[in-house]
C-alpha positions in Angstrom: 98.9 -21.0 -6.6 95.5 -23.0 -7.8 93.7 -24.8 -5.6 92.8 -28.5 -5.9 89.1 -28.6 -7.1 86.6 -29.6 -4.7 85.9 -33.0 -3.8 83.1 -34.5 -5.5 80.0 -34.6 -3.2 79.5 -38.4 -1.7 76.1 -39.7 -2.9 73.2 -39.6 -0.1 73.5 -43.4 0.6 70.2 -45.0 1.7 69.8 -45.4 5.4 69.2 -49.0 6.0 70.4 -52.3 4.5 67.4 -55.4 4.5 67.4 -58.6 3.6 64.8 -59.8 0.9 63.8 -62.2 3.9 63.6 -59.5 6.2 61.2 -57.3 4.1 58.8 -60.4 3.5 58.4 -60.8 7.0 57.8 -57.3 7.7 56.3 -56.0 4.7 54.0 -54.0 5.9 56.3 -52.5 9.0 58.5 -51.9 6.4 56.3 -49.6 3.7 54.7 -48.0 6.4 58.5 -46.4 7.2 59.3 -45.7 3.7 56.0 -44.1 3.2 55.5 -42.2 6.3 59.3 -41.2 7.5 60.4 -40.8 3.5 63.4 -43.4 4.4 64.9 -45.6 1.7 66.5 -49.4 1.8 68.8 -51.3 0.0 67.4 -54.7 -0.6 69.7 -57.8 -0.5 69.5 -61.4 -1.6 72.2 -63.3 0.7 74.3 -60.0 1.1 74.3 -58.6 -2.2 72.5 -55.5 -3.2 69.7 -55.9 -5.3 67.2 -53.2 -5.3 66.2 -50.1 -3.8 63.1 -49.1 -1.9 61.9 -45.8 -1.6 59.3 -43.6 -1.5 57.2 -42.2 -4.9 58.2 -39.0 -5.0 56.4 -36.1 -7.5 59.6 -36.9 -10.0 58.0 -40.4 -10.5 55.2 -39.4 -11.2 56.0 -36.6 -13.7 58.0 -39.2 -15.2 55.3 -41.8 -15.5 52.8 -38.7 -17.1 55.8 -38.1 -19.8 56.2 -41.9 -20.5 52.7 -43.1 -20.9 51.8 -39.7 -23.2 55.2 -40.8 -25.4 53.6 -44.6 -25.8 50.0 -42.9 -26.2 51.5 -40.8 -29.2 53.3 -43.3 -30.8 50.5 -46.1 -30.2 47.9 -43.2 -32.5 51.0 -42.4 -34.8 50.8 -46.7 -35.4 47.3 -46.5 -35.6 47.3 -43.9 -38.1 49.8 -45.6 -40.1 48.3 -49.4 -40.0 44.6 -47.5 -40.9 46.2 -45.6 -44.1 47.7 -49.2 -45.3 44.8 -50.7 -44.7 42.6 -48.2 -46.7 45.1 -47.8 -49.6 45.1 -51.8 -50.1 40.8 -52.0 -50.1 40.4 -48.9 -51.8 38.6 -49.6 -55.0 37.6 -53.1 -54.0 34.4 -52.3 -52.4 
């Protein structure tokens, strides 16, 4: 007889729970522990989940690389395009 398939895995919850007038008060106290122990917090505003604070891992920054070369290309590919209008329409005129 088949067995029942697996549970799906639980998501990796962050560790801590802060209120937005918490982490003003201790901002720095705060960073320090994301930055140095790796930990992440759910923000709140008057018990309601808001954000997320975590550290900048090597997958944000690969992901910032891949999204400012995509607006570079398609600021030149605007470029390219508003410089060949711009030619076609004074072409001649000069």
């Amino acid at each position: 007889m088949p067995s029942d398939p697996p549970a799906p895995a639980k998501p990796v919850l962050p560790e801590k729970t802060i209120g937005v007038r918490e982490l003003k008060n201790n901002l720095t106290r705060i960073v320090n522990i994301v930055r140095n122990e790796q930990k992440e917090y759910i923000i709140t505003v008057h018990g309601r989940p808001v954000a997320v604070l975590r550290p900048y891992m090597e997958e944000d920054i690969q992901a910032s690389d891949q999204a400012f070369e995509q607006e570079m290309a398609e600021m030149l590919e605007t470029a390219k395009r508003v410089g060949d209008a711009s030619r076609k329409k004074w072409n001649g005129r000069c």
